[in-house]
N, C-alpha and C positions, 0 to 999 in steps of 0.2 A: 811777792804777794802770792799766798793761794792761790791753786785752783778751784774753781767754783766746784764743790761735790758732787755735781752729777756729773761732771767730766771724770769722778776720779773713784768713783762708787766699781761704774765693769776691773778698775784695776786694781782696788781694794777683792774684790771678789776673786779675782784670778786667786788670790793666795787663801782667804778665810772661807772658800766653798771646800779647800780641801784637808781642814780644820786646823788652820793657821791662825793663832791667837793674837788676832788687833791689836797693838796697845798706843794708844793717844794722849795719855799724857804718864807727866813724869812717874806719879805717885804708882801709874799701871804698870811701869817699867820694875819700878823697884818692888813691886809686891814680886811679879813674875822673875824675874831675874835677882833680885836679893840676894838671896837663898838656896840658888840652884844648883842641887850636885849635881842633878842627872845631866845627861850628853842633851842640847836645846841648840837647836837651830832658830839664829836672828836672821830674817831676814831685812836687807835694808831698802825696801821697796822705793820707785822714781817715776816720775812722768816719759821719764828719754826710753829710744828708741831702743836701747841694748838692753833695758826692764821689760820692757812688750817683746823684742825679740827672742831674746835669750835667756835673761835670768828667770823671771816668773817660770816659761816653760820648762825650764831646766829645773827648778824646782818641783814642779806639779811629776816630773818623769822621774826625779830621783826619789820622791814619794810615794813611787810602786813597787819598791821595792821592802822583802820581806825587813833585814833591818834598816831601824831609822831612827832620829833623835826624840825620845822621851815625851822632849815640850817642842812645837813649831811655832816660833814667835816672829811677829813683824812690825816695824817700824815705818810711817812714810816721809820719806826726806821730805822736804818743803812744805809740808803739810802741816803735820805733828812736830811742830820745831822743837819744843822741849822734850818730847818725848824722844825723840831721835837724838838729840844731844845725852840724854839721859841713856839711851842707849849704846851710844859709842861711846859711853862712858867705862864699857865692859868689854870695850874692844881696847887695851894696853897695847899701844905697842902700833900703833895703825892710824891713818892720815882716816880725817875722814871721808869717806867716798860714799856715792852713790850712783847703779845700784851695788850692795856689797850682800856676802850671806857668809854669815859662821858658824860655825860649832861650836859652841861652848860646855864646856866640862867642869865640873868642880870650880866651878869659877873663873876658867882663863881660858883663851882661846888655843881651841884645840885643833882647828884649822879655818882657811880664810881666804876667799874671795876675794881681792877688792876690782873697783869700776876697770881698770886697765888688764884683768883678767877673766874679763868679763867679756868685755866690747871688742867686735873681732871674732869672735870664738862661737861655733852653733852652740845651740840650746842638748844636744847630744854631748857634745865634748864636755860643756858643763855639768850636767847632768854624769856623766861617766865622773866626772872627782868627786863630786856628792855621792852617788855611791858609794867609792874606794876612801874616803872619809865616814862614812856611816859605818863599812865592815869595819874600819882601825877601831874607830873612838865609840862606839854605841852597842 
């Protein structure tokens, strides 16, 4: 069951105040992602504690940097159920996890996060392979 959206509105913000593009349902996934050559970061946004510790931040730090992917797109697990299903639709190749963040290139994952390389790990160390994936692929 959902959480009630005011509980999930600051954590929705964490990723779209720093122009990380929402997507809620399916039909949003597939206009945004369809089509994508360019280098697009998905993120796979979550209620759990390694999304508030780690990934978000590790996101908003590896997003100060001069390059970065094209499009910043985000999905919220348990939330947006189809839309996140529809998203890990573009993840080939990958269980689904949550939270997860990709790169995606020309269509296929060009590198990948998932929740067990996440959790554990500071918001720095993550943010250092987002980086070192933005110079490779972007």
């Amino acid at each position: 069951m959902p959480y009630p959206e005011m509980l999930l509105a600051p954590m929705r913000a964490e990723l779209t105040r720093l122009g990380v593009q929402e997507m809620k349902t399916p039909e949003e996934v597939e206009q945004t992602l369809g089509d994508a050559t360019e280098p697009t970061l998905l993120v796979v946004n979550s209620v759990c504690g390694c999304a508030a510790r780690n990934a978000r931040p590790a996101v908003a730090m590896a997003l100060q940097s001069d390059k970065k992917p094209a499009k910043l797109t985000t999905v919220f697990a348990g939330q947006d159920v189809q839309a996140t299903q529809m998203a890990r639709s573009y993840l080939h190749g990958y269980a689904p996890s949550s939270p997860a963040i990709a790169l995606l290139k020309d269509g296929d994952v060009a590198f990948m996060l998932e929740r067990h390389q996440i959790e554990g790990r500071t918001a720095d160390q993550i943010a250092a392979d987002l980086r070192n994936a933005f110079e490779q692929h972007c």
